[in-house]
N, CA, C and O atoms as a CHARMM CRD file, in Angstrom:
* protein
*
  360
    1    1 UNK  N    111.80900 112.02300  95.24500 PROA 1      0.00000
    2    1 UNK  CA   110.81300 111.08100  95.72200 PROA 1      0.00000
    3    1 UNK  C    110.74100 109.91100  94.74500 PROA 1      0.00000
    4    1 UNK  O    110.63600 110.18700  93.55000 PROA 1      0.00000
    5    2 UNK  N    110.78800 108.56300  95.14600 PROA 2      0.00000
    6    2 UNK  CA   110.89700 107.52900  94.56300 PROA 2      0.00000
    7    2 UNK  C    109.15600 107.16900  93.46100 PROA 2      0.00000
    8    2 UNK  O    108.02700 107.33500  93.92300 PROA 2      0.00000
    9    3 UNK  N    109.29200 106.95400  92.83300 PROA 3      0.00000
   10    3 UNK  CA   108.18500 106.50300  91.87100 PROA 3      0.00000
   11    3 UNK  C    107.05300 105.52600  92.83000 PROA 3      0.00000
   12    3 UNK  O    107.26700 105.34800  94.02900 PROA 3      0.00000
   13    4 UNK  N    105.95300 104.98800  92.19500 PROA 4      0.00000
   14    4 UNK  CA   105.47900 104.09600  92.72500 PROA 4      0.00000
   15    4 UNK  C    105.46900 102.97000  91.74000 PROA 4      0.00000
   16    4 UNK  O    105.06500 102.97500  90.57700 PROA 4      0.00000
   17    5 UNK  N    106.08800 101.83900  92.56800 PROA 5      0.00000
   18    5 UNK  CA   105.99200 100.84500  91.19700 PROA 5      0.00000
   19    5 UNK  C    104.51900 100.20300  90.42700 PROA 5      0.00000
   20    5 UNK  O    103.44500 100.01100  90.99600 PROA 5      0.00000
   21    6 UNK  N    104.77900  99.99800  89.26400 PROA 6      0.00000
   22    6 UNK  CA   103.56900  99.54900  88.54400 PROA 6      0.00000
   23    6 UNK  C    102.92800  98.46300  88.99600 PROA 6      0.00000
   24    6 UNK  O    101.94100  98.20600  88.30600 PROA 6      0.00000
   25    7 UNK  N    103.09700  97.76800  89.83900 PROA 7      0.00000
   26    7 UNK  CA   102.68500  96.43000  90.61500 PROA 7      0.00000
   27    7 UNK  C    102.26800  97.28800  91.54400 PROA 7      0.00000
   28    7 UNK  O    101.07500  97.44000  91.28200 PROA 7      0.00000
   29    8 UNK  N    102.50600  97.87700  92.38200 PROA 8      0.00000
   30    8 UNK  CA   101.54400  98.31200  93.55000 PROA 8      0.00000
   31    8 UNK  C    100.44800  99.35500  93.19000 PROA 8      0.00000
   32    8 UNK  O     99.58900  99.65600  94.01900 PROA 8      0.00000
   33    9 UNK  N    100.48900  99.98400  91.76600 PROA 9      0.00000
   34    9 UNK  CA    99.63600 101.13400  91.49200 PROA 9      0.00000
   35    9 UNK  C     98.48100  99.74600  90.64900 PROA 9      0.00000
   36    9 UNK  O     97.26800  99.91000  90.78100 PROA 9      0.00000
   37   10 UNK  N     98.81100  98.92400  90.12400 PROA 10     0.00000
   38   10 UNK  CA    97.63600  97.88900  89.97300 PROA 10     0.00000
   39   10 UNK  C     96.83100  97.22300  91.45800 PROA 10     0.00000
   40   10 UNK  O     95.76300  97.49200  92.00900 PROA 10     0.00000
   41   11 UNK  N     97.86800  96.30300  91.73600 PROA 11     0.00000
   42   11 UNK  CA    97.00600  95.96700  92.82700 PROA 11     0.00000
   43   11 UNK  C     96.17500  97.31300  93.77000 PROA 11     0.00000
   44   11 UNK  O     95.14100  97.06600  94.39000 PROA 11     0.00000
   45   12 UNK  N     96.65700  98.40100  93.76100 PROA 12     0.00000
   46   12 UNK  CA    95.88300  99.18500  94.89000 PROA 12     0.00000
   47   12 UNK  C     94.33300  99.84700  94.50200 PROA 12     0.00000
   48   12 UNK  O     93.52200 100.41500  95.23300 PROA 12     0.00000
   49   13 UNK  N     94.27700  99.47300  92.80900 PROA 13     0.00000
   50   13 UNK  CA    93.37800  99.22200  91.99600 PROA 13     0.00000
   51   13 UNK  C     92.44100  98.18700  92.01300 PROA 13     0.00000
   52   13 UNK  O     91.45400  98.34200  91.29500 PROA 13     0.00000
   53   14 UNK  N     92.49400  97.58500  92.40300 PROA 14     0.00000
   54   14 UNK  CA    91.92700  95.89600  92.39100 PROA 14     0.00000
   55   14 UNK  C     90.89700  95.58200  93.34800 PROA 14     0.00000
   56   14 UNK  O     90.98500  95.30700  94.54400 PROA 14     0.00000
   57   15 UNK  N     89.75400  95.69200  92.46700 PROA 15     0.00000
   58   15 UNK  CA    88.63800  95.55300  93.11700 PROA 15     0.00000
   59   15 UNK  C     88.40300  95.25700  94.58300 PROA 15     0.00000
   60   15 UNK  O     87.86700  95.88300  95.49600 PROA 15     0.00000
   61   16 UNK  N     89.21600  93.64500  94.44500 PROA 16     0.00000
   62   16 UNK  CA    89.21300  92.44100  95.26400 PROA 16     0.00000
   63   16 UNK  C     89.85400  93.03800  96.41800 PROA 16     0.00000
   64   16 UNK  O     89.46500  92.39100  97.39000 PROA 16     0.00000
   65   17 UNK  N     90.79200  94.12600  96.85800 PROA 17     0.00000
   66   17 UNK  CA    91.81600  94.72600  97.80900 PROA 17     0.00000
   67   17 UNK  C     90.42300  94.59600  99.04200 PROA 17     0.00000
   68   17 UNK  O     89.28100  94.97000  98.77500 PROA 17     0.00000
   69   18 UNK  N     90.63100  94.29200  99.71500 PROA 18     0.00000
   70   18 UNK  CA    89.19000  94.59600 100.89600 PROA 18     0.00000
   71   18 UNK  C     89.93500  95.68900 101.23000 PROA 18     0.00000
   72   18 UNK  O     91.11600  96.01100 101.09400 PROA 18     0.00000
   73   19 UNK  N     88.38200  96.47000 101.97500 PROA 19     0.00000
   74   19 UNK  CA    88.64800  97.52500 103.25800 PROA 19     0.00000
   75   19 UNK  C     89.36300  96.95800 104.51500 PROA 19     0.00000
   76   19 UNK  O     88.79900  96.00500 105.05300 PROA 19     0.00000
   77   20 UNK  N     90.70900  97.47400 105.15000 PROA 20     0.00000
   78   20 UNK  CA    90.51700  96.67400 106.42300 PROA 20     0.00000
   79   20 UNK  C     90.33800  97.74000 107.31100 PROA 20     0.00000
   80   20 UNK  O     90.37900  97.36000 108.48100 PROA 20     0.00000
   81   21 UNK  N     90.10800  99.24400 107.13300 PROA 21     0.00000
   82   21 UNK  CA    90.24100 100.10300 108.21000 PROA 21     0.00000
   83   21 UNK  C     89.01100 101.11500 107.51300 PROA 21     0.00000
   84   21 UNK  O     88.96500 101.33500 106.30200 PROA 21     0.00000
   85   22 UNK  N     88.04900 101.67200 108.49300 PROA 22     0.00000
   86   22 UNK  CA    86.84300 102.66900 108.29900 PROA 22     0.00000
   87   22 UNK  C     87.04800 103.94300 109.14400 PROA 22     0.00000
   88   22 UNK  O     87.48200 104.05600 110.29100 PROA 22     0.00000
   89   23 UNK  N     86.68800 104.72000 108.41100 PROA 23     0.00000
   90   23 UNK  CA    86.71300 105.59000 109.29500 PROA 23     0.00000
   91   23 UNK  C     85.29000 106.36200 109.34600 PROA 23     0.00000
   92   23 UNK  O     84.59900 106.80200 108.42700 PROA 23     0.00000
   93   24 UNK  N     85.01200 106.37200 111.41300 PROA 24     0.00000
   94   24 UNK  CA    83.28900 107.20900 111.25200 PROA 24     0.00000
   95   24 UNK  C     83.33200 108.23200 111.26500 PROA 24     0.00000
   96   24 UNK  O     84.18600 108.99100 110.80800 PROA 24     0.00000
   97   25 UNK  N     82.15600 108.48100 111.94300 PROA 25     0.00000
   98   25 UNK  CA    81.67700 109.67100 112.15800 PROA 25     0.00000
   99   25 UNK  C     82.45300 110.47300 113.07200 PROA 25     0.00000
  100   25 UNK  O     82.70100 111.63000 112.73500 PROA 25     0.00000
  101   26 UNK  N     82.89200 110.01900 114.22300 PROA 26     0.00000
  102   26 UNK  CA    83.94200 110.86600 114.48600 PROA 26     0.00000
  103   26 UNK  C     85.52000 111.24800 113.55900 PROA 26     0.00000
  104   26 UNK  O     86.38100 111.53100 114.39200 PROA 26     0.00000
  105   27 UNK  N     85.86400 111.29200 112.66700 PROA 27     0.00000
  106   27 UNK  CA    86.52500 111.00200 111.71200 PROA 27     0.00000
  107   27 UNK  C     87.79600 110.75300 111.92200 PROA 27     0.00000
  108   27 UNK  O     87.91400 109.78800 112.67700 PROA 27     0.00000
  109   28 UNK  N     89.31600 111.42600 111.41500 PROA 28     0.00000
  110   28 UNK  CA    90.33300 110.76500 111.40000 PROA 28     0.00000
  111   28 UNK  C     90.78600 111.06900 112.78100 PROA 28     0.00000
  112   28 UNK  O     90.96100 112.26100 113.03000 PROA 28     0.00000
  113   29 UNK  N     91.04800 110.04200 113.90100 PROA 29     0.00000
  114   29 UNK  CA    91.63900 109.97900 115.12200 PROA 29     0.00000
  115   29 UNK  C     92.83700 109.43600 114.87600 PROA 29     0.00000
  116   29 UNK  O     93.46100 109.02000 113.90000 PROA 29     0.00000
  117   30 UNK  N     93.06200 109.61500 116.64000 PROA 30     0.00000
  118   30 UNK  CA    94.74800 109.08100 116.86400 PROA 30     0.00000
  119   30 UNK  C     94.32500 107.72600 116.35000 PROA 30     0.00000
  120   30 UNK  O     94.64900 107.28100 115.24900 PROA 30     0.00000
  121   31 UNK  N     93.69800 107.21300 117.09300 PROA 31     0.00000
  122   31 UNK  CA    93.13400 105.15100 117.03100 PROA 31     0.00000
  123   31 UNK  C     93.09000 105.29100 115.56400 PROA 31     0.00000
  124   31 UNK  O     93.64000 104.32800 115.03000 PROA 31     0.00000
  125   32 UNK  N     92.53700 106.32500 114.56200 PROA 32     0.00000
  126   32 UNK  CA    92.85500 105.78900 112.90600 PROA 32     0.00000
  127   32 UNK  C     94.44800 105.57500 112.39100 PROA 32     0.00000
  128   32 UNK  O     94.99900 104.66900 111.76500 PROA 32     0.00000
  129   33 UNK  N     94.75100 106.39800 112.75800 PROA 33     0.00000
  130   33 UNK  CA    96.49000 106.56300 112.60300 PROA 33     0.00000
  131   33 UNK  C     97.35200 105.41800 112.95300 PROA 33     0.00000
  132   33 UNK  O     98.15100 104.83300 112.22200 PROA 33     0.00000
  133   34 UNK  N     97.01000 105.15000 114.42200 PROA 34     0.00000
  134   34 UNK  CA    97.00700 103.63500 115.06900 PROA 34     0.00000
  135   34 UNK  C     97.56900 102.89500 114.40600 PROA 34     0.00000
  136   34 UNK  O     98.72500 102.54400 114.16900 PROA 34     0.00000
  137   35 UNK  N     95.63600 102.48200 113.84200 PROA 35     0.00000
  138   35 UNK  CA    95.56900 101.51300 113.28100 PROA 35     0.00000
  139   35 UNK  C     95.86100 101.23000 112.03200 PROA 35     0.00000
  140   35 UNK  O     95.87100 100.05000 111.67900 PROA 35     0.00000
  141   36 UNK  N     96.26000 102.63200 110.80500 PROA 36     0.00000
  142   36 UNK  CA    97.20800 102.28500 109.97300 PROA 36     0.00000
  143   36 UNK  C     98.40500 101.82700 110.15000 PROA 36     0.00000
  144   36 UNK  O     98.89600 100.79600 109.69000 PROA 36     0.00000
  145   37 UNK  N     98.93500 102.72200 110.92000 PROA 37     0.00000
  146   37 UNK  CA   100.44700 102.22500 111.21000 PROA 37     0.00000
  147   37 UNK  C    100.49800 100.84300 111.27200 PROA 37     0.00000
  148   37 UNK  O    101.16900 100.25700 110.42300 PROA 37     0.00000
  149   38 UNK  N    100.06200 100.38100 111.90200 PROA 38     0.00000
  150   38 UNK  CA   100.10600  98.72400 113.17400 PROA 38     0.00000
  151   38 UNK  C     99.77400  98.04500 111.31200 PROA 38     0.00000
  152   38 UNK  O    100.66000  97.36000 110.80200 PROA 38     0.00000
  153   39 UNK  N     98.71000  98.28800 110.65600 PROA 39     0.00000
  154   39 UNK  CA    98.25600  97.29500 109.24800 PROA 39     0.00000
  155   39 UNK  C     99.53800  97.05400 108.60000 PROA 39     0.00000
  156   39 UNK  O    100.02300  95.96000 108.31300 PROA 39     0.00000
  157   40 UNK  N    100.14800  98.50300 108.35800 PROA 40     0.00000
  158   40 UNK  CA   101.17100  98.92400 107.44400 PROA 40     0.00000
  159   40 UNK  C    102.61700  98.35700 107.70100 PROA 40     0.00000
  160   40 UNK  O    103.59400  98.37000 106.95200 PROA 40     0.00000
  161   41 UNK  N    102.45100  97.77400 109.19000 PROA 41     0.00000
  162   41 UNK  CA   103.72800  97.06400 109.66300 PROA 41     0.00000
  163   41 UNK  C    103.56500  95.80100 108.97700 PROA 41     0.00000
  164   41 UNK  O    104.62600  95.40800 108.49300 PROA 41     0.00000
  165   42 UNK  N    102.41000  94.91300 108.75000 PROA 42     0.00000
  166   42 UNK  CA   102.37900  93.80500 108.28100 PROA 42     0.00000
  167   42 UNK  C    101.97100  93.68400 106.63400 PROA 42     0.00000
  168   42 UNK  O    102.32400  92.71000 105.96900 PROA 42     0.00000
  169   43 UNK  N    101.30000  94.63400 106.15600 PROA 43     0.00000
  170   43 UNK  CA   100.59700  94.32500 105.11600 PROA 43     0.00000
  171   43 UNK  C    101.50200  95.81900 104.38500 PROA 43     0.00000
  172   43 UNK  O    102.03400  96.74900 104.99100 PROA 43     0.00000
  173   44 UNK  N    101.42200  95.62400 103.20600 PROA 44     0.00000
  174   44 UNK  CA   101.84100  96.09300 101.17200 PROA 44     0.00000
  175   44 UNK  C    100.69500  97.59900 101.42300 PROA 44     0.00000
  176   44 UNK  O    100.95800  98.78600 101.23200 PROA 44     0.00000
  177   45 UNK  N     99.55700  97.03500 101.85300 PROA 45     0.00000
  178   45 UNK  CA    98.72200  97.67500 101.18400 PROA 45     0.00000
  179   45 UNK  C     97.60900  97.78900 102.00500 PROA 45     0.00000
  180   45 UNK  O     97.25300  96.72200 102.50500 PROA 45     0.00000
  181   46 UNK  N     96.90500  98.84300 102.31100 PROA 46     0.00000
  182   46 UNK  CA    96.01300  99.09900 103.11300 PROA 46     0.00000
  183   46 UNK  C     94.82700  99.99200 102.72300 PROA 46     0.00000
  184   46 UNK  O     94.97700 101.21300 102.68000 PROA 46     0.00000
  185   47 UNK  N     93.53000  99.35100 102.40800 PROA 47     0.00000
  186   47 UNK  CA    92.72300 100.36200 101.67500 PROA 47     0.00000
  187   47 UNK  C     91.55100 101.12100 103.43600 PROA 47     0.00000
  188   47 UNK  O     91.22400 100.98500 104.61500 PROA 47     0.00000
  189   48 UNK  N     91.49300 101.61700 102.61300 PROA 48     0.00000
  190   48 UNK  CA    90.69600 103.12300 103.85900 PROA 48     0.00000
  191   48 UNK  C     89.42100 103.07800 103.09800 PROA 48     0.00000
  192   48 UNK  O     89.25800 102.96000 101.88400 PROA 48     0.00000
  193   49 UNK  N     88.24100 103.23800 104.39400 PROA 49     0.00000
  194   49 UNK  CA    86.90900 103.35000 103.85600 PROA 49     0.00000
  195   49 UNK  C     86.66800 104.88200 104.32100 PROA 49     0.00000
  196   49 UNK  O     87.34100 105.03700 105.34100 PROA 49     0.00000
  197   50 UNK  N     86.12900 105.82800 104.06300 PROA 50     0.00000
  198   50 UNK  CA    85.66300 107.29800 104.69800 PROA 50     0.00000
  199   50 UNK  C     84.07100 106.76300 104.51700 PROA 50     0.00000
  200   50 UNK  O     83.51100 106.09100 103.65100 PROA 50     0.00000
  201   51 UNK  N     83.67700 107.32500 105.62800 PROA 51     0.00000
  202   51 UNK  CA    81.60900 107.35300 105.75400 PROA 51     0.00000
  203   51 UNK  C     81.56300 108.65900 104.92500 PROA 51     0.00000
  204   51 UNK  O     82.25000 109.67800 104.84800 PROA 51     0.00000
  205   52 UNK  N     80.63000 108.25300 104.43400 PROA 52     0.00000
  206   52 UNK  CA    80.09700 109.43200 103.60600 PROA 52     0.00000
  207   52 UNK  C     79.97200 110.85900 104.27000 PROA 52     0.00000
  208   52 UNK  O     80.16900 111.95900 103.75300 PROA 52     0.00000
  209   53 UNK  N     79.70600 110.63500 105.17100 PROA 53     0.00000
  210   53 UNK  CA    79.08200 111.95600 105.49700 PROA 53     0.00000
  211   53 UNK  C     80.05600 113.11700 106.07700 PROA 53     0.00000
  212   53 UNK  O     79.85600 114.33000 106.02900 PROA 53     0.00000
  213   54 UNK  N     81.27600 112.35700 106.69800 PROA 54     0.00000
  214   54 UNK  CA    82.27600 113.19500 107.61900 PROA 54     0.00000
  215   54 UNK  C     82.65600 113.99200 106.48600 PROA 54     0.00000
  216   54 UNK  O     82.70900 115.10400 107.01200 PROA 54     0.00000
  217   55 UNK  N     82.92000 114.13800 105.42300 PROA 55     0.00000
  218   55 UNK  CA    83.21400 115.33400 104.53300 PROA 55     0.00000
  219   55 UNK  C     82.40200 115.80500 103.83900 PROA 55     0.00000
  220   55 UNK  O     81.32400 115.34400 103.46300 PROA 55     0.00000
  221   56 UNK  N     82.95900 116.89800 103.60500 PROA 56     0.00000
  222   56 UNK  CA    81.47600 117.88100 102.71900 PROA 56     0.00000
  223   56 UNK  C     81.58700 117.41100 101.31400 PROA 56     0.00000
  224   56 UNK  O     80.75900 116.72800 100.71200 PROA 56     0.00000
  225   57 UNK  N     82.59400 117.81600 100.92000 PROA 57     0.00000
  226   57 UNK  CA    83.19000 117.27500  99.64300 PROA 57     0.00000
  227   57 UNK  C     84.22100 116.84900  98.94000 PROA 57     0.00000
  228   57 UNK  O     84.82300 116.08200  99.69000 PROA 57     0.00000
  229   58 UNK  N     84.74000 116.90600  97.97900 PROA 58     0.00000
  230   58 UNK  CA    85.52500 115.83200  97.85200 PROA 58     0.00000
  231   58 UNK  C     87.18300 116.89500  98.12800 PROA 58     0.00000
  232   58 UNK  O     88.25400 116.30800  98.27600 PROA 58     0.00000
  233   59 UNK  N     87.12300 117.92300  98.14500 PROA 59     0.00000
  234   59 UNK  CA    88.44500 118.77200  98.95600 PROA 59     0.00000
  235   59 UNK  C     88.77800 117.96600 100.53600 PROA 59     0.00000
  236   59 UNK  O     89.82100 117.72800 101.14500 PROA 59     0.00000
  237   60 UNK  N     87.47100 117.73100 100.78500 PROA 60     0.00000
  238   60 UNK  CA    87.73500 117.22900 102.58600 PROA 60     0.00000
  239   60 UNK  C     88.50200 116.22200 102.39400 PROA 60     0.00000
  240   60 UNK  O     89.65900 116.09100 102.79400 PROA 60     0.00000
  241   61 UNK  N     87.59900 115.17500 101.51100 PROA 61     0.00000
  242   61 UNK  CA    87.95100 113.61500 101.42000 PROA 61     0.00000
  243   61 UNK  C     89.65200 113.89000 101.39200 PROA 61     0.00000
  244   61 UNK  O     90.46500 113.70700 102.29800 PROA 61     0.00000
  245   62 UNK  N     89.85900 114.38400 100.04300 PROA 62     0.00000
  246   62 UNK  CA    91.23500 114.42900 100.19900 PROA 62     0.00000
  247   62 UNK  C     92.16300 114.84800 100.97000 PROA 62     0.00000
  248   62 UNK  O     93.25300 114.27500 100.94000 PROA 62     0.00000
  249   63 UNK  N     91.87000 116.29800 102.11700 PROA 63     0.00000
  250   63 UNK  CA    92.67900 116.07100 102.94200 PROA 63     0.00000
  251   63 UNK  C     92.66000 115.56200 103.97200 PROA 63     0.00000
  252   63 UNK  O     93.62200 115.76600 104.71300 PROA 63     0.00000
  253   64 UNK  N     91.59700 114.73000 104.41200 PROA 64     0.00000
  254   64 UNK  CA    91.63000 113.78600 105.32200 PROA 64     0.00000
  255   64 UNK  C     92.15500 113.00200 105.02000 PROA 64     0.00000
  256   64 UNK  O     92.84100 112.53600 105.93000 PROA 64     0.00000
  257   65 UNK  N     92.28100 112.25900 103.64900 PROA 65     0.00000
  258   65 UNK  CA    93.58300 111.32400 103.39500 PROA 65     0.00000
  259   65 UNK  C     94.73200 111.93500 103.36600 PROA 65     0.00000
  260   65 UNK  O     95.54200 111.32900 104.06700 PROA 65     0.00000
  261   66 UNK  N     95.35800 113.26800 102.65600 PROA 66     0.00000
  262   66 UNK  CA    96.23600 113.01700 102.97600 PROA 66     0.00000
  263   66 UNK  C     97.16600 113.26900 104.33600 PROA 66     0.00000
  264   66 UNK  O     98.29700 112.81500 104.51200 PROA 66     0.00000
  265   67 UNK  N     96.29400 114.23300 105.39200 PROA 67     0.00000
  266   67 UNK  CA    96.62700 113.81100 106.86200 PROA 67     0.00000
  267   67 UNK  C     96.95300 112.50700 106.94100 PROA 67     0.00000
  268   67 UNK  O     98.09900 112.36600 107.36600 PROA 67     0.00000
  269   68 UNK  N     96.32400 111.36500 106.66700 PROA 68     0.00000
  270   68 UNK  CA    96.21500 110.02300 107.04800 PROA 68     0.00000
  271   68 UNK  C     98.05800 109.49900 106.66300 PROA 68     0.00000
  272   68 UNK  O     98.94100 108.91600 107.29200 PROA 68     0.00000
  273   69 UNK  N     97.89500 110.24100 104.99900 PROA 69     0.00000
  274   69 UNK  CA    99.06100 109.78400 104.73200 PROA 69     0.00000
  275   69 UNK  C    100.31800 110.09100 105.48200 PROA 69     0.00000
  276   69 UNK  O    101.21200 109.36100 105.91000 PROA 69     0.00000
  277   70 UNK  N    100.10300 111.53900 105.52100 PROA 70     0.00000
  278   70 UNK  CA   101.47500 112.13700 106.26200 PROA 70     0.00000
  279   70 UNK  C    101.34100 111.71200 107.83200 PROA 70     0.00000
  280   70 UNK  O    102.47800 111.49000 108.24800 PROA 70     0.00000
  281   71 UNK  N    100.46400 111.53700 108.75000 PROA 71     0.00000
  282   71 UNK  CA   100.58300 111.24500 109.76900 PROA 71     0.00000
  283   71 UNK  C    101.46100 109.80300 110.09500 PROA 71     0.00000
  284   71 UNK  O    102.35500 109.46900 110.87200 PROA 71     0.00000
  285   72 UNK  N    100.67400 109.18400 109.05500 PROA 72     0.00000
  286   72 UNK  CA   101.18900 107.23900 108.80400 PROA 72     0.00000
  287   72 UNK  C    102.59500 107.20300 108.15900 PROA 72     0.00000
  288   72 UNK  O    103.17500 106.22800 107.68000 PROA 72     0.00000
  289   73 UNK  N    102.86100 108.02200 108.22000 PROA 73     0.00000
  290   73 UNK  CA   104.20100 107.96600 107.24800 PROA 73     0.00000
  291   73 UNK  C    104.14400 106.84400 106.01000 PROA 73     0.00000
  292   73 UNK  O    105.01400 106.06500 105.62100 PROA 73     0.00000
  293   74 UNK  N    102.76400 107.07100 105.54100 PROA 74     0.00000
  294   74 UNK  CA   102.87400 106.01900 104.13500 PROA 74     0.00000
  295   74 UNK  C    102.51700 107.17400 102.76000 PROA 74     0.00000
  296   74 UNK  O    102.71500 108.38800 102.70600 PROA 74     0.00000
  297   75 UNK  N    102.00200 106.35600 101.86900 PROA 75     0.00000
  298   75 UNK  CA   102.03000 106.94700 100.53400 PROA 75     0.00000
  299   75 UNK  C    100.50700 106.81500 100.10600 PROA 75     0.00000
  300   75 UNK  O     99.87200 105.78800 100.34800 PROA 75     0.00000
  301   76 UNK  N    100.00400 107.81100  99.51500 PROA 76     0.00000
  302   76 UNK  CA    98.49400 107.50500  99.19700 PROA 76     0.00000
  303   76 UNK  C     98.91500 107.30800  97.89800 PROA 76     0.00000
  304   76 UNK  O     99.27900 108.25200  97.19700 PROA 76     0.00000
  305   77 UNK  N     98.89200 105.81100  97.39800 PROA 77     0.00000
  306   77 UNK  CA    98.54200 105.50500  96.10600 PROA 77     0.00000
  307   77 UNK  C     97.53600 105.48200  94.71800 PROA 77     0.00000
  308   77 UNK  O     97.67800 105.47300  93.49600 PROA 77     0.00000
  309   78 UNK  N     96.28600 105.47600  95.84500 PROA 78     0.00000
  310   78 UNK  CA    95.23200 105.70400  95.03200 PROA 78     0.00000
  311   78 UNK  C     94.02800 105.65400  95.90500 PROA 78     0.00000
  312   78 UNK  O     93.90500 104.91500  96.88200 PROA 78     0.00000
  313   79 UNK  N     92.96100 106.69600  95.36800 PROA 79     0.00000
  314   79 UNK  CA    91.96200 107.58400  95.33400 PROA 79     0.00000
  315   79 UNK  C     90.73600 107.43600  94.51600 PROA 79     0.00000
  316   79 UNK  O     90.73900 107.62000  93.29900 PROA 79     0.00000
  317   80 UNK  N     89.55700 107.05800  95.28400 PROA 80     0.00000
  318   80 UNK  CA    88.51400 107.09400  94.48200 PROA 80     0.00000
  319   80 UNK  C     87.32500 107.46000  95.44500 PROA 80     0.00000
  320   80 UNK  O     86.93100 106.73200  96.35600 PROA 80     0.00000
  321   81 UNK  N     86.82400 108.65500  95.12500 PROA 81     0.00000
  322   81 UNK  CA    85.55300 109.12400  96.02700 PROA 81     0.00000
  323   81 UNK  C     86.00900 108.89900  97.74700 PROA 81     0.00000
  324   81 UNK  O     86.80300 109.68600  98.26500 PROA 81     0.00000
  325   82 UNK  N     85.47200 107.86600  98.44800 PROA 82     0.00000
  326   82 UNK  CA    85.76400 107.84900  99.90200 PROA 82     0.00000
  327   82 UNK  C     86.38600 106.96500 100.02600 PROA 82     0.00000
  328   82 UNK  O     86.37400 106.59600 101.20000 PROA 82     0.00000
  329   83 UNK  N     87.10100 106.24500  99.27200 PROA 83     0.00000
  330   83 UNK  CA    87.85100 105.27500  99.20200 PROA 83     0.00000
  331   83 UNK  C     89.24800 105.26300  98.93500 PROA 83     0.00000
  332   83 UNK  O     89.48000 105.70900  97.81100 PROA 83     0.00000
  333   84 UNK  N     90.24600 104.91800  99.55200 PROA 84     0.00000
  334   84 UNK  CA    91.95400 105.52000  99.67400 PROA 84     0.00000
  335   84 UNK  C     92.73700 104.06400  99.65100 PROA 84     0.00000
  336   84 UNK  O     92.27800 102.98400 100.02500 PROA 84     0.00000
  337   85 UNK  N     94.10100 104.35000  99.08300 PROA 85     0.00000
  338   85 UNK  CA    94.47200 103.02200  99.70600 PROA 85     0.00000
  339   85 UNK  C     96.44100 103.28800  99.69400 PROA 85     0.00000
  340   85 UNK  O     97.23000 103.61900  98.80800 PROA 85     0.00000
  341   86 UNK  N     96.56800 102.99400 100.91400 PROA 86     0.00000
  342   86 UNK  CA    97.92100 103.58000 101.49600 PROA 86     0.00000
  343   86 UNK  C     99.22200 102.39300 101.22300 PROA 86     0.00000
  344   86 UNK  O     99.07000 101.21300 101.54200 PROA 86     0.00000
  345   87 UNK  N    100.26200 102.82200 100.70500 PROA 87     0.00000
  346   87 UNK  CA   101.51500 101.95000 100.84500 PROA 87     0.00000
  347   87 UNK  C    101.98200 102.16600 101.53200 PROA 87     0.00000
  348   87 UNK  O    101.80200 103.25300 102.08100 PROA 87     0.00000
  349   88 UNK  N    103.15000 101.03800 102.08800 PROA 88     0.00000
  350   88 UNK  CA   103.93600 101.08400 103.47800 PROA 88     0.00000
  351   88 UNK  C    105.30500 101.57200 102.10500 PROA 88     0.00000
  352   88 UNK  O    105.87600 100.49100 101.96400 PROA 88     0.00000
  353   89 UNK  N    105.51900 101.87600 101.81400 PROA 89     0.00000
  354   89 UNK  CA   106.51800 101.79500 100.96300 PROA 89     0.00000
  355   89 UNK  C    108.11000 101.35600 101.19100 PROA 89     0.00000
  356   89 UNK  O    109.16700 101.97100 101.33000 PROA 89     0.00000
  357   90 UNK  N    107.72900 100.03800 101.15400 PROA 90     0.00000
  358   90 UNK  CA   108.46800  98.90300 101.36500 PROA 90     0.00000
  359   90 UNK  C    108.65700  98.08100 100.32800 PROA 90     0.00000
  360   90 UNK  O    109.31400  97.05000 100.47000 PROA 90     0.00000
């Protein structure tokens, strides 16, 4: 498995990255998957919001991302509480 380069493990860090995809209360759907894919065709970098509440704790959080990841065929770069942010790894 290829490394992640040090330029994308900063930026996926970076405050400034907006959310462009949430996920509710009904939690990770096909339409989430979707709509990574479809981001991930155009954009480096795609950060994920989780609502608080759809997981119990932070075991959920994580495998609801990483479903997200393996479904999207991307890379979860980085992780913080309900907050994810996926490479197209490109």
């Amino acid at each position: 498995m290829n490394s992640i380069p040090d330029r994308i493990l900063r930026q996926s860090s970076d405050p400034s990255l907006r959310v462009t995809v949430r996920i509710g209360k009904s939690g990770s759907t096909d339409a989430i998957v979707a709509e990574l894919e479809d981001q991930l065709k155009t954009r480096e970098l795609v950060k994920v919001k989780a609502n608080r509440g759809i997981a119990g704790d932070s075991q959920e959080r994580d495998a609801i991302f990483s479903s997200l990841a393996s479904e999207s065929k991307s890379r979860l770069v980085f992780q913080r509480g309900n907050v994810a942010v996926f490479w197209s790894g490109k």
